[in-house]
C-alpha positions as CSV (number, residue, x, y, z in Angstrom):
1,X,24.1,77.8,46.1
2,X,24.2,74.3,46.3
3,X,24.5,74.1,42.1
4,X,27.2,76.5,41.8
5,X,30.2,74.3,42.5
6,X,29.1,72.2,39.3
7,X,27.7,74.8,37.7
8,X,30.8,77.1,37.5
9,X,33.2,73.7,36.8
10,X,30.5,72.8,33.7
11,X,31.1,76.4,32.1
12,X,35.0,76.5,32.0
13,X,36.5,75.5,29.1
14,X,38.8,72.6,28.9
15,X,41.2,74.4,26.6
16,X,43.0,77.2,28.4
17,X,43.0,79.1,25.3
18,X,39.5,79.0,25.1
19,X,38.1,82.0,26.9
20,X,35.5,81.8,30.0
21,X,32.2,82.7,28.8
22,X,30.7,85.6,31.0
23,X,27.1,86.3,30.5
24,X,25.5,89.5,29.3
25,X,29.2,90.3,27.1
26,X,30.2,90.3,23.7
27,X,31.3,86.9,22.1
28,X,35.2,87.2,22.6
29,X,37.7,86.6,20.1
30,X,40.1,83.7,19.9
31,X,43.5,85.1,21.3
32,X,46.7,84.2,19.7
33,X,49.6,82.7,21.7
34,X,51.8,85.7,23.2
35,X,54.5,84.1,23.4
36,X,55.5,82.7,20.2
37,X,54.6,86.4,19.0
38,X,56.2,88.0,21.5
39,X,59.4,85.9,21.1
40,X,58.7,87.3,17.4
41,X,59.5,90.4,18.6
42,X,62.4,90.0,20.2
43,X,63.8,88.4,17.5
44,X,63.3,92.0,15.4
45,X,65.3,93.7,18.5
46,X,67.2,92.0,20.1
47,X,68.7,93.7,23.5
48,X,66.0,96.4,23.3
49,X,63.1,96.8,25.3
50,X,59.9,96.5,23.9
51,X,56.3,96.9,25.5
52,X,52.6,95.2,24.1
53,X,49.8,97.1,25.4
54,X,46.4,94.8,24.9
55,X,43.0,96.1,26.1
56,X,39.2,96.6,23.9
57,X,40.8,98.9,21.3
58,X,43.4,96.4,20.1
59,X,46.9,96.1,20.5
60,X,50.0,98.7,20.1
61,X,54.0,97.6,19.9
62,X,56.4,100.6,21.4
63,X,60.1,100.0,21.1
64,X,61.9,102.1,24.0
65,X,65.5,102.6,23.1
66,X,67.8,106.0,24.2
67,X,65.7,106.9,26.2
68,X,62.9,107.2,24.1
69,X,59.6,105.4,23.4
70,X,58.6,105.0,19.8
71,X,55.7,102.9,18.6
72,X,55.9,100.3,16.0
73,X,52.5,99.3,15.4
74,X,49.2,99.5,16.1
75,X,46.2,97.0,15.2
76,X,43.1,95.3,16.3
77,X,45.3,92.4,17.6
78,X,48.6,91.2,18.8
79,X,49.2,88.9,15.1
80,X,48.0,91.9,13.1
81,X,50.3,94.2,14.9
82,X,53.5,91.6,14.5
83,X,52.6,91.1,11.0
84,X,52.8,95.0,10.5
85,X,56.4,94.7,11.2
């Protein structure tokens, strides 16, 4: 216990974009900047609601509008998804 302090501090990644390593789990992928992609978005529709949805199995766009909720895309990742648009 008397490691863990520097132990813990030595494994987190400078860059805050960089993801925390976390043993015994797939290597992650490099994750784009939300909100530039995300102001993207808003840019397509202004005024309307819209909700990203990230987990394991990628990323979907829904636009709600009328009380409705349509998707827009779906892809392995938040750029792919935009770039469906």
């Amino acid at each position: 216990m008397t490691y863990l302090e520097v132990a813990l501090a030595a494994t987190v990644p400078a860059d805050p974009r960089q993801p925390t390593p976390v043993p015994q789990t797939p290597r992650p992928r490099p994750v784009d900047d939300p909100a530039r992609l995300i102001a993207r978005l808003g840019q397509r529709h202004p005024g309307t609601p819209v909700t990203v949805r990230l987990d394991r199995t990628g990323c979907t766009i829904h636009l709600h509008e009328y009380g409705a909720t349509r998707m827009l895309a779906k892809a392995a990742t938040l750029r792919h998804a935009v770039a469906a648009l």
